[in-house]
N, CA, C and O atoms as a printed pandas DataFrame, in Angstrom:
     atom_number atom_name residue_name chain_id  residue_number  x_coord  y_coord  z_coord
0              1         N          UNK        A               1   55.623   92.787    7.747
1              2        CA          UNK        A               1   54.989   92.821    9.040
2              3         C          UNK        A               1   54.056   94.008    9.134
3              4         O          UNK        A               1   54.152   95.126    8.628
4              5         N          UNK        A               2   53.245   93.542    9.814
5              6        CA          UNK        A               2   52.200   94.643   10.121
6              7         C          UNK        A               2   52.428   95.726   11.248
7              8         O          UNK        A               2   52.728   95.439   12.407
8              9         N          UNK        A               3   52.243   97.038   10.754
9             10        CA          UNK        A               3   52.072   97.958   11.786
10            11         C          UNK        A               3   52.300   97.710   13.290
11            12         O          UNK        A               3   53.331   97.934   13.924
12            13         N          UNK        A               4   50.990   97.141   13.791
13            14        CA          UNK        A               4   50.455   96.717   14.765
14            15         C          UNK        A               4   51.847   95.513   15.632
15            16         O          UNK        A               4   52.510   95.486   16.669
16            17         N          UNK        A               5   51.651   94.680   14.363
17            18        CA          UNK        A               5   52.694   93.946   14.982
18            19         C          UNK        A               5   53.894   94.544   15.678
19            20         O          UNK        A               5   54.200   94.514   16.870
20            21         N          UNK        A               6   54.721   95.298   14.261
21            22        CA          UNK        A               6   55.920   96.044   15.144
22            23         C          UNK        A               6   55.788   97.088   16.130
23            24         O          UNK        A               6   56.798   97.556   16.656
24            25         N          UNK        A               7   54.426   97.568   16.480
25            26        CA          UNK        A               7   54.262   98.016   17.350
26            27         C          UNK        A               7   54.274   97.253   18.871
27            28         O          UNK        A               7   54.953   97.615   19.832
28            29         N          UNK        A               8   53.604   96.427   18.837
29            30        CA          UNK        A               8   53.162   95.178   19.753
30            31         C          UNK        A               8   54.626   94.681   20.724
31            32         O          UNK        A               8   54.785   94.683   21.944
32            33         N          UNK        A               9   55.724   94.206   19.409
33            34        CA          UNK        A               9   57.039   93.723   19.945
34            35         C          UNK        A               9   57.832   95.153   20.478
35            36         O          UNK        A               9   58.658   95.248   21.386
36            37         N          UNK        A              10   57.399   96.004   19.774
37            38        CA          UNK        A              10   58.614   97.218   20.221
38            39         C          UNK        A              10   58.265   97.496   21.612
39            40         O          UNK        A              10   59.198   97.748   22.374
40            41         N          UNK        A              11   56.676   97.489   22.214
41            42        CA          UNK        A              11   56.175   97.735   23.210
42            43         C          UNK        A              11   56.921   96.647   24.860
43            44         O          UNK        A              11   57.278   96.825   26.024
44            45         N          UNK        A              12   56.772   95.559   23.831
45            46        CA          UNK        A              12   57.287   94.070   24.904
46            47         C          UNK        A              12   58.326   94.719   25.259
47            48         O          UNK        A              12   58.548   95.220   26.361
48            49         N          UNK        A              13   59.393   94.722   23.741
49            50        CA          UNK        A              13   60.771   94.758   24.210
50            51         C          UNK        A              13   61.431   96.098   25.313
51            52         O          UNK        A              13   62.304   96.038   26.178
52            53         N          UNK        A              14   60.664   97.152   24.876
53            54        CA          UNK        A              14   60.374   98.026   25.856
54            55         C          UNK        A              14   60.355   98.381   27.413
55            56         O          UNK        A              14   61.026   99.147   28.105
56            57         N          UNK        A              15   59.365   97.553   27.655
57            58        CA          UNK        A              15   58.681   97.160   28.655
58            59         C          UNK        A              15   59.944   96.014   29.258
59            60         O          UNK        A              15   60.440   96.134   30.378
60            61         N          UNK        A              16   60.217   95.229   28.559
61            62        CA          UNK        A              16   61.666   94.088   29.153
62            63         C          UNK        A              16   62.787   95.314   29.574
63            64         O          UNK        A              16   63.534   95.031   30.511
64            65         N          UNK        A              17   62.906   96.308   29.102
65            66        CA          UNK        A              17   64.131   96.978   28.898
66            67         C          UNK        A              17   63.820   98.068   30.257
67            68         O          UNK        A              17   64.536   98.455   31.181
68            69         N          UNK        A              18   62.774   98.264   29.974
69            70        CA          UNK        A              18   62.567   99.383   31.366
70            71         C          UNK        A              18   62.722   98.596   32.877
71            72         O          UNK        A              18   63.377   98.906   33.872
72            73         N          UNK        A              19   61.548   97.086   32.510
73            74        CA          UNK        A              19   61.858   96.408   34.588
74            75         C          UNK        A              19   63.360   96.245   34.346
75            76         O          UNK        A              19   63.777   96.985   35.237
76            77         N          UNK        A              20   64.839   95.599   33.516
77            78        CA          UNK        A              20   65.702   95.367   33.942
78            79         C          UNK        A              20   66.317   96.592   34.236
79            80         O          UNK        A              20   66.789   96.535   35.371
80            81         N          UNK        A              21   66.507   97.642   33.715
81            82        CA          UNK        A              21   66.745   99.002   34.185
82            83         C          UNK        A              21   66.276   99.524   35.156
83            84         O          UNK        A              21   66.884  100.479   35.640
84            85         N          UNK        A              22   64.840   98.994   35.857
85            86        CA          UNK        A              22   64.424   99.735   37.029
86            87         C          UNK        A              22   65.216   98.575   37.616
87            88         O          UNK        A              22   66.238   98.965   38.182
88            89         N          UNK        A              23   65.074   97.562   37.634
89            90        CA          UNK        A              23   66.125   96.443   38.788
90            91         C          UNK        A              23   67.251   96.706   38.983
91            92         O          UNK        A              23   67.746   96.444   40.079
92            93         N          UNK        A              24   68.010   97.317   37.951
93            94        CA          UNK        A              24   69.235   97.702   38.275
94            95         C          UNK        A              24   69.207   98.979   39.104
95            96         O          UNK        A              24   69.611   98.935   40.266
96            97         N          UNK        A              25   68.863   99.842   38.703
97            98        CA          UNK        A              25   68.574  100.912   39.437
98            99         C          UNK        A              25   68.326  100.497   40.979
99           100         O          UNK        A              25   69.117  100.867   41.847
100          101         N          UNK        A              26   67.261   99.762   41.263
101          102        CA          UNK        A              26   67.029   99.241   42.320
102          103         C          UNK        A              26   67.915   98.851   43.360
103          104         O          UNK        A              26   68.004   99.314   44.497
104          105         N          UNK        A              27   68.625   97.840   42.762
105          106        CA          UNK        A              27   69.600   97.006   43.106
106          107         C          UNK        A              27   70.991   98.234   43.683
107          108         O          UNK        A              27   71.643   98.056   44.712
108          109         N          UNK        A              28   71.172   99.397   42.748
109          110        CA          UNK        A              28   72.148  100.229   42.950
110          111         C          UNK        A              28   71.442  100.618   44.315
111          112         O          UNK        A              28   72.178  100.287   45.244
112          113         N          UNK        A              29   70.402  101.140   44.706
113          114        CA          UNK        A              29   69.609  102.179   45.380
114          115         C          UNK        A              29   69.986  101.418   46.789
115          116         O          UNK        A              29   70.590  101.829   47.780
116          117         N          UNK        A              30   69.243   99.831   46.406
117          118        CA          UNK        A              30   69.654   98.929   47.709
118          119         C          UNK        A              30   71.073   98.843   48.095
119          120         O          UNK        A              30   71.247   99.127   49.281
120          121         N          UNK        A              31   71.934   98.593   47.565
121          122        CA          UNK        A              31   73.603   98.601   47.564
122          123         C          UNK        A              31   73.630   99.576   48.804
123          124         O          UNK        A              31   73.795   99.277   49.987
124          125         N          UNK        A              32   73.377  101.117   48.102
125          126        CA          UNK        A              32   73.777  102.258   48.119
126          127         C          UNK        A              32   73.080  102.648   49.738
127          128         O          UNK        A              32   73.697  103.568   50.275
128          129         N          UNK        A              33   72.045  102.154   50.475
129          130        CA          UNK        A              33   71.111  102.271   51.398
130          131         C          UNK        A              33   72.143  100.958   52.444
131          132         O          UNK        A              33   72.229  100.910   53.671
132          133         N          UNK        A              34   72.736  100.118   51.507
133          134        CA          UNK        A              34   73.319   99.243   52.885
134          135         C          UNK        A              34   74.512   99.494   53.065
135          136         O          UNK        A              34   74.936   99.288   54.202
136          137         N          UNK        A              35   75.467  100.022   52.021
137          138        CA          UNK        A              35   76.550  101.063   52.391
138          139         C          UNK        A              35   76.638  102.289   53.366
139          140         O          UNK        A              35   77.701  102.624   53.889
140          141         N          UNK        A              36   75.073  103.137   53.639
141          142        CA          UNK        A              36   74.823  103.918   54.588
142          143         C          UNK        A              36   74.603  103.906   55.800
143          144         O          UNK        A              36   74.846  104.857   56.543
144          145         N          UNK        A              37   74.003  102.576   56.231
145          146        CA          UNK        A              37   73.695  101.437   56.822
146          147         C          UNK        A              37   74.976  101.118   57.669
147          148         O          UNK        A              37   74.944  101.282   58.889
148          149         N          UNK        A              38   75.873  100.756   57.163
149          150        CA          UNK        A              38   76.753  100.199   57.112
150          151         C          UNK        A              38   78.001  101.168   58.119
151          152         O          UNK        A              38   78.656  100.847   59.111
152          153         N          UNK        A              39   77.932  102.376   57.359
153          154        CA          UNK        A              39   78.593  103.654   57.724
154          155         C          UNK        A              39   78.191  104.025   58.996
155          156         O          UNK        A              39   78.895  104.113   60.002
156          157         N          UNK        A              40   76.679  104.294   58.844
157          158        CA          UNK        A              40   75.946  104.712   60.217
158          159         C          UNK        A              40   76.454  103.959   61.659
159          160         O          UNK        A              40   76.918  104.429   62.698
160          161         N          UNK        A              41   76.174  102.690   61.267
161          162        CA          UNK        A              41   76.578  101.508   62.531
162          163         C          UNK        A              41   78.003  101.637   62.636
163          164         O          UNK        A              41   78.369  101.843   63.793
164          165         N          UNK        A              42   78.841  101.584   61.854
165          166        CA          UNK        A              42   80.181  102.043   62.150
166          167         C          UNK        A              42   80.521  103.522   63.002
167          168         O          UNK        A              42   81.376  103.530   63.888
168          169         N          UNK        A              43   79.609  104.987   62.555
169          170        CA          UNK        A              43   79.485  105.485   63.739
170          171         C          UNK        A              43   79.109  105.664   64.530
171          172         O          UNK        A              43   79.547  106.510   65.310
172          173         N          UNK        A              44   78.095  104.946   64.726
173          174        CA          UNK        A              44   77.819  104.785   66.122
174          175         C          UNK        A              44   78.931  103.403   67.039
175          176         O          UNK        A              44   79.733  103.648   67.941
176          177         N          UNK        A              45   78.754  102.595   66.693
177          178        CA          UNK        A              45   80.021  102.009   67.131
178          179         C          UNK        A              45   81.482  102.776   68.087
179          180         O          UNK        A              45   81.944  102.622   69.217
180          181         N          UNK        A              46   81.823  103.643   66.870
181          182        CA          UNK        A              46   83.466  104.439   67.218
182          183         C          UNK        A              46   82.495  105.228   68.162
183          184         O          UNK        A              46   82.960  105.040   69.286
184          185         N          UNK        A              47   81.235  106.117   68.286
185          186        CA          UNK        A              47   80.503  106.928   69.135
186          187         C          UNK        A              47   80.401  106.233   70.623
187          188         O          UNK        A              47   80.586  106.960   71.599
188          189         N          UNK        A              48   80.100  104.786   70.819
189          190        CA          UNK        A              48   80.107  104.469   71.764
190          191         C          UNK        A              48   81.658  103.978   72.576
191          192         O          UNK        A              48   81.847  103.850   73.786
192          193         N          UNK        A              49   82.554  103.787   71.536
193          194        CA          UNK        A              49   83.960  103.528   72.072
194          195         C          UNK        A              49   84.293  105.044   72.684
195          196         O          UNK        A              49   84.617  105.260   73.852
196          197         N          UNK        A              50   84.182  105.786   71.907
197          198        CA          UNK        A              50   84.780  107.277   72.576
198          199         C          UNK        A              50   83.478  107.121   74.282
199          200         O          UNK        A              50   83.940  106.742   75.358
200          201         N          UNK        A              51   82.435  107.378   74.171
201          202        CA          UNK        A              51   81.544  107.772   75.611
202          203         C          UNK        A              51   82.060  106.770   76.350
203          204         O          UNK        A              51   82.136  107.222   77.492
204          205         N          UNK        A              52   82.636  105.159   76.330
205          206        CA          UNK        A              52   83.305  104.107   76.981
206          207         C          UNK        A              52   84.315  104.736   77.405
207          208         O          UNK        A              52   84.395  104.821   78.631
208          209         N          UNK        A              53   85.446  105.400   76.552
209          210        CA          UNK        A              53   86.520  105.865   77.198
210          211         C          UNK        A              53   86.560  107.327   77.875
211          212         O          UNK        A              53   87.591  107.766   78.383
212          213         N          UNK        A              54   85.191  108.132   77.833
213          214        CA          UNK        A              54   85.647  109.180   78.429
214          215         C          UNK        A              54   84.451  109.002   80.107
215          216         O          UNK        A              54   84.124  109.929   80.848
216          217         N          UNK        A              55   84.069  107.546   80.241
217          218        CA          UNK        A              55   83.474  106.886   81.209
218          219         C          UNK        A              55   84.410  106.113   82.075
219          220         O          UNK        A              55   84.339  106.089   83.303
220          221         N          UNK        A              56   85.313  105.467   81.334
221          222        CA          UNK        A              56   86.262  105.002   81.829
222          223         C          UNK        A              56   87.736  106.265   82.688
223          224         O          UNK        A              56   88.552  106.078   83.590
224          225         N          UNK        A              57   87.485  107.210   81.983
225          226        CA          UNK        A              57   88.294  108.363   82.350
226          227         C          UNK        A              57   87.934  108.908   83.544
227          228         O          UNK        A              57   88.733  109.192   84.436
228          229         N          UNK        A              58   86.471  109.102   83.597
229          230        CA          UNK        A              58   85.659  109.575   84.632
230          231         C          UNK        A              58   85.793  108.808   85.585
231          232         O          UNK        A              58   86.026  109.424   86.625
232          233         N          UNK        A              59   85.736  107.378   85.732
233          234        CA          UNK        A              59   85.702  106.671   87.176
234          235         C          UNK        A              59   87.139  106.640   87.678
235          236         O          UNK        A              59   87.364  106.553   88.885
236          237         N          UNK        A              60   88.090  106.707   86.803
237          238        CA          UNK        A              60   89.498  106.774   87.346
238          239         C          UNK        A              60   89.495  108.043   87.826
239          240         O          UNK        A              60   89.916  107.873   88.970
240          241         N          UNK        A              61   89.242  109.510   87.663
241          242        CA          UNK        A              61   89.199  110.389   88.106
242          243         C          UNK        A              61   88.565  110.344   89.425
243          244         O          UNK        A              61   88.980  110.970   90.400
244          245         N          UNK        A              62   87.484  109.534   89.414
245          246        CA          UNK        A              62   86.575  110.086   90.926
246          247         C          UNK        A              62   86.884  108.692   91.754
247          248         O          UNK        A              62   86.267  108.359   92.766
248          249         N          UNK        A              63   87.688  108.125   91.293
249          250        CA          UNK        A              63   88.491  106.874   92.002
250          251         C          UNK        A              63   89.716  107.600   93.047
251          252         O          UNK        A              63   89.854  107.407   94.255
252          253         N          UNK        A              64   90.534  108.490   92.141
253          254        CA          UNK        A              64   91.611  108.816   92.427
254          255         C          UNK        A              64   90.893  110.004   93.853
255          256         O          UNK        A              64   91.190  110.046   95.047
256          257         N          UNK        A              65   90.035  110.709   93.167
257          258        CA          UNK        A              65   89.358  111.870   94.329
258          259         C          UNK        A              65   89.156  110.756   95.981
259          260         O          UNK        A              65   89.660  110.876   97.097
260          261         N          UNK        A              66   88.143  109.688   95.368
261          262        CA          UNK        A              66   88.109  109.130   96.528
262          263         C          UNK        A              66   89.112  108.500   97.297
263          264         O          UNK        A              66   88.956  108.111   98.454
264          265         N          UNK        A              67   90.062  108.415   96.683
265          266        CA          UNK        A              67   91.287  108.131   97.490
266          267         C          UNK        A              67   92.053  108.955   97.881
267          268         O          UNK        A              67   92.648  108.741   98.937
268          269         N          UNK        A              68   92.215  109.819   97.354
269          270        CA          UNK        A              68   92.345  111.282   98.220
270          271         C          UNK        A              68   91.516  111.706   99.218
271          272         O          UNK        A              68   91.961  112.406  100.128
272          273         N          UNK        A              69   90.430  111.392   99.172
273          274        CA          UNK        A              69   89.830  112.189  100.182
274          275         C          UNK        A              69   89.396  111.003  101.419
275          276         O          UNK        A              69   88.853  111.257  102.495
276          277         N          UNK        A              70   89.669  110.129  101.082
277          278        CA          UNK        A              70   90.038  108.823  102.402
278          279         C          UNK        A              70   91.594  108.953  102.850
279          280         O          UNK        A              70   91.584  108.843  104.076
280          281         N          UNK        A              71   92.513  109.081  102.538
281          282        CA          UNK        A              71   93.381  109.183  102.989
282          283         C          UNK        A              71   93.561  110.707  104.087
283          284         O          UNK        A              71   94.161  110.841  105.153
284          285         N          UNK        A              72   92.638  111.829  103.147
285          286        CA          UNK        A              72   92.888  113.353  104.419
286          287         C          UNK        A              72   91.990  112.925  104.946
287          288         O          UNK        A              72   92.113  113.425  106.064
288          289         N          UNK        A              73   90.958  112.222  104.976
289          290        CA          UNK        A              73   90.107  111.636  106.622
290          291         C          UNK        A              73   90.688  111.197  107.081
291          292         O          UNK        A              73   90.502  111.720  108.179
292          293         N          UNK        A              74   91.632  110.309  107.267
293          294        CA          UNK        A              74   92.297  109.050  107.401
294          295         C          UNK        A              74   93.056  110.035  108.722
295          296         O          UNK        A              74   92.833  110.138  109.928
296          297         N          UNK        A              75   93.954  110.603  107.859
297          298        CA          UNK        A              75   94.936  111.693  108.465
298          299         C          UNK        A              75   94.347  112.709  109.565
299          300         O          UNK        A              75   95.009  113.073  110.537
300          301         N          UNK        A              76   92.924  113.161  109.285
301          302        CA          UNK        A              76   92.068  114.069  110.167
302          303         C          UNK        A              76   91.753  113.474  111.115
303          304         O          UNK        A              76   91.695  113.999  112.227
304          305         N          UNK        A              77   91.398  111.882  110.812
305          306        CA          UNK        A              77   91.321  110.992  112.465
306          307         C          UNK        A              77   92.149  110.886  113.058
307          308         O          UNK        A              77   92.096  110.943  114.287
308          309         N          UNK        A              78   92.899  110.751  112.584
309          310        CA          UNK        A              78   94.839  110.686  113.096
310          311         C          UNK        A              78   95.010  111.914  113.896
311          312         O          UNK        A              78   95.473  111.856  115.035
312          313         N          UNK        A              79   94.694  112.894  113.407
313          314        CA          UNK        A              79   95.217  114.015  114.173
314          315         C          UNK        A              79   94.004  114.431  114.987
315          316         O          UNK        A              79   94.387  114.974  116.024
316          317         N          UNK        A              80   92.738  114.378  114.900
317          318        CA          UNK        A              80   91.990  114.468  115.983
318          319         C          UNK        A              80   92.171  113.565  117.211
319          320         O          UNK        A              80   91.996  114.048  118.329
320          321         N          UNK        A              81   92.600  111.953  117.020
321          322        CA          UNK        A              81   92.833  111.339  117.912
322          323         C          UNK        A              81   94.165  112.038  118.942
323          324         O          UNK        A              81   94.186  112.070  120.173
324          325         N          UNK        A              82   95.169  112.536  118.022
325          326        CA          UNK        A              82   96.188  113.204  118.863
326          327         C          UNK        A              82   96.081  114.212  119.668
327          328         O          UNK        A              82   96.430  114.336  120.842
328          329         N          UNK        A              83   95.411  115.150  118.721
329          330        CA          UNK        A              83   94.455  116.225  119.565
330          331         C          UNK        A              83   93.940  115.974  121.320
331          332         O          UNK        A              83   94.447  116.419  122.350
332          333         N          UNK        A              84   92.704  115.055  121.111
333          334        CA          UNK        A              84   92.072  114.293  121.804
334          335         C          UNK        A              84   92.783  113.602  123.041
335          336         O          UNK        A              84   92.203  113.440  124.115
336          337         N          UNK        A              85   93.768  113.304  122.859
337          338        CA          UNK        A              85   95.170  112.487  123.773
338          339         C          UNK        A              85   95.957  113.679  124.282
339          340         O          UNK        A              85   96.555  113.480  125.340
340          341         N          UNK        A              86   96.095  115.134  123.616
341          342        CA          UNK        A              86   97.030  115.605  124.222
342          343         C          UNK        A              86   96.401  116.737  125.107
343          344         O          UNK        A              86   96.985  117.615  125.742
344          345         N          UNK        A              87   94.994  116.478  124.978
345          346        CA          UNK        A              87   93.691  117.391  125.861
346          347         C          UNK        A              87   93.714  117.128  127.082
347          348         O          UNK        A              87   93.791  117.921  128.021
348          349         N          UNK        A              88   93.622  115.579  127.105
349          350        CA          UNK        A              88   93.789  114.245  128.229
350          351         C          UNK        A              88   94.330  114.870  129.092
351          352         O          UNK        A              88   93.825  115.416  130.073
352          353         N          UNK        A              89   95.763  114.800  128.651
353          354        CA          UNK        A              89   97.443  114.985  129.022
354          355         C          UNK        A              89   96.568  116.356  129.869
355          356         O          UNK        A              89   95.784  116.293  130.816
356          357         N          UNK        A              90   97.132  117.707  128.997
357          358        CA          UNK        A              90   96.697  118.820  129.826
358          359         C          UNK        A              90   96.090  118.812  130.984
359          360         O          UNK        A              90   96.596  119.304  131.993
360          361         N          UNK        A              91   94.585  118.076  130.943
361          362        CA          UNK        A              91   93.535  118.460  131.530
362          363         C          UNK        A              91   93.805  117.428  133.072
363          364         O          UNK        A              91   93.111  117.509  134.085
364          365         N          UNK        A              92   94.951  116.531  132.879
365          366        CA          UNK        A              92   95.408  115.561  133.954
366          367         C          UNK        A              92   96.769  116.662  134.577
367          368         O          UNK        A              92   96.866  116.938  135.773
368          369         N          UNK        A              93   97.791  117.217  133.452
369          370        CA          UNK        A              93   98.571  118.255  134.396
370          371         C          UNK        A              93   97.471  119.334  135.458
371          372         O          UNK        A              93   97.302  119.517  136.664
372          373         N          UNK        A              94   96.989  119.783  134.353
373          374        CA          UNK        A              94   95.515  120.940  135.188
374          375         C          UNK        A              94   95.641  120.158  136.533
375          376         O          UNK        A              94   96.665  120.188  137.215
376          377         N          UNK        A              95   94.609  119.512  136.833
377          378        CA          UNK        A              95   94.261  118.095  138.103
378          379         C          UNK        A              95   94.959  118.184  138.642
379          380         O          UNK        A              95   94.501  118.310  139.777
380          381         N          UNK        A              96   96.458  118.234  138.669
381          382        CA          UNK        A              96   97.602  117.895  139.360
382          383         C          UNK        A              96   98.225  118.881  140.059
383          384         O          UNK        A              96   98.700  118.725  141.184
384          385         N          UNK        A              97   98.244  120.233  139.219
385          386        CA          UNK        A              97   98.522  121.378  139.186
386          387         C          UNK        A              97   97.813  122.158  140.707
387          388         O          UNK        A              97   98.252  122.808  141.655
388          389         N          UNK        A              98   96.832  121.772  140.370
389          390        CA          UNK        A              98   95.229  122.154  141.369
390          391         C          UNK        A              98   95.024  121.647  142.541
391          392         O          UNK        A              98   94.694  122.252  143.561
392          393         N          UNK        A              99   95.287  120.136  142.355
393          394        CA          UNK        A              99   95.929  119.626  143.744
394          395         C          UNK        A              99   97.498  120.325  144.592
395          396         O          UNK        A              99   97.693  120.964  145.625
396          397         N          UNK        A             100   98.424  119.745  143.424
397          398        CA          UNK        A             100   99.402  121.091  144.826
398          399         C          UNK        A             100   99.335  121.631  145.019
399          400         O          UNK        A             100   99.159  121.813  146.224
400          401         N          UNK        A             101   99.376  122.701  144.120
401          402        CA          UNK        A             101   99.346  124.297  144.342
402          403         C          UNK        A             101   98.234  124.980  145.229
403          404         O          UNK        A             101   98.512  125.754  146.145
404          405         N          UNK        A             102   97.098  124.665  144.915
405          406        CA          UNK        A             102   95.605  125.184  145.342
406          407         C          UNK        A             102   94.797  123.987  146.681
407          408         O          UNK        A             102   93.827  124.269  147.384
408          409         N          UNK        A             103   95.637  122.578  146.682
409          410        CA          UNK        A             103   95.182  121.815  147.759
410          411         C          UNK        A             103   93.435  121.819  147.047
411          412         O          UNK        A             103   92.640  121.859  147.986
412          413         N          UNK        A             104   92.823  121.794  145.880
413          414        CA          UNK        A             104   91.790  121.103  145.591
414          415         C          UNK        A             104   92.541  119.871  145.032
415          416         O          UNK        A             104   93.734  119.819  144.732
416          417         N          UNK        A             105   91.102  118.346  144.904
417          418        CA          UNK        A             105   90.998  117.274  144.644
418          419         C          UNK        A             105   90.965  117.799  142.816
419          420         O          UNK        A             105   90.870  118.898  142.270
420          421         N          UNK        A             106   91.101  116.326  142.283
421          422        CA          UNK        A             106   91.337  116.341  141.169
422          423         C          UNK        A             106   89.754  116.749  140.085
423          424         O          UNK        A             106   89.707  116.913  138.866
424          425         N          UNK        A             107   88.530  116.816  141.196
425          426        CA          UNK        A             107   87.504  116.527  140.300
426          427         C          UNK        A             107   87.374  117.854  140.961
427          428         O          UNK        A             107   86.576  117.970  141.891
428          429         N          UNK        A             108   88.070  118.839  140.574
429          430        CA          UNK        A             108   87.633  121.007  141.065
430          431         C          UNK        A             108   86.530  121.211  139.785
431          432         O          UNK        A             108   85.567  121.944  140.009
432          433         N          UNK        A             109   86.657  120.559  138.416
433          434        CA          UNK        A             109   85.957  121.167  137.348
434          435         C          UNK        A             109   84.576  120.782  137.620
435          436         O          UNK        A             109   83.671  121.524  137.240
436          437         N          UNK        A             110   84.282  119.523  138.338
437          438        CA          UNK        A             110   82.824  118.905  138.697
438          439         C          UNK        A             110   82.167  119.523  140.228
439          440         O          UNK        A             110   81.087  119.160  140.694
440          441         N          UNK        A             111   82.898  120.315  140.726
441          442        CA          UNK        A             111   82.026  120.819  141.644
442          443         C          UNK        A             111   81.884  122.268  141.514
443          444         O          UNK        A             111   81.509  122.888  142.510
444          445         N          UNK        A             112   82.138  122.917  140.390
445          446        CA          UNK        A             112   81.624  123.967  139.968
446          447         C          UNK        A             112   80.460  123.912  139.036
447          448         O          UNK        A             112   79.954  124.954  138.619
């Protein structure tokens, strides 16, 4: 064989030997890029389960506040209404008071 020739085939075979080696290579590189891929979306995934549960934590917290703090309104109307009722009361002994004792009518606070 001629020179040239075995030059010629060594070049082919070469050249065959390098694209299946870059394909493999390739092929590893791609693998290796959808394994990362792969990883990434998995944390983000578990990333959004944790911000879900510390969202979910949060509305039970300001659930619980708001029910606390409807119930001491609740209670503050309650006791302003009593308040309010036992002012009544007084301000009708007063009236009464003012009439015997002093012989004014019940409406002494409106004609001052």
């Amino acid at each position: 064989m001629e020179i040239g020739t075995v030059a010629t085939v060594t070049g082919c075979v070469l050249a065959v030997a390098t694209f299946f080696i870059g394909r493999m290579s390739a092929s590893n590189l791609a693998g290796k890029e959808a394994g990362s891929l792969a990883t990434d979306i998995k944390y983000i995934k578990e990333s959004i389960v944790r911000i879900e549960q510390r969202y979910d934590a949060d509305i039970s917290r300001l659930d619980s506040g708001v029910d606390n703090a409807s119930l001491r309104l609740q209670a503050l109307a309650q006791e302003t209404a009593q308040a309010m009722q036992a002012a009544r009361r007084a301000h009708t002994r007063l009236d009464t008071h003012l009439e015997r004792e002093h012989g004014n009518p019940a409406n002494y606070q409106e004609r001052q």
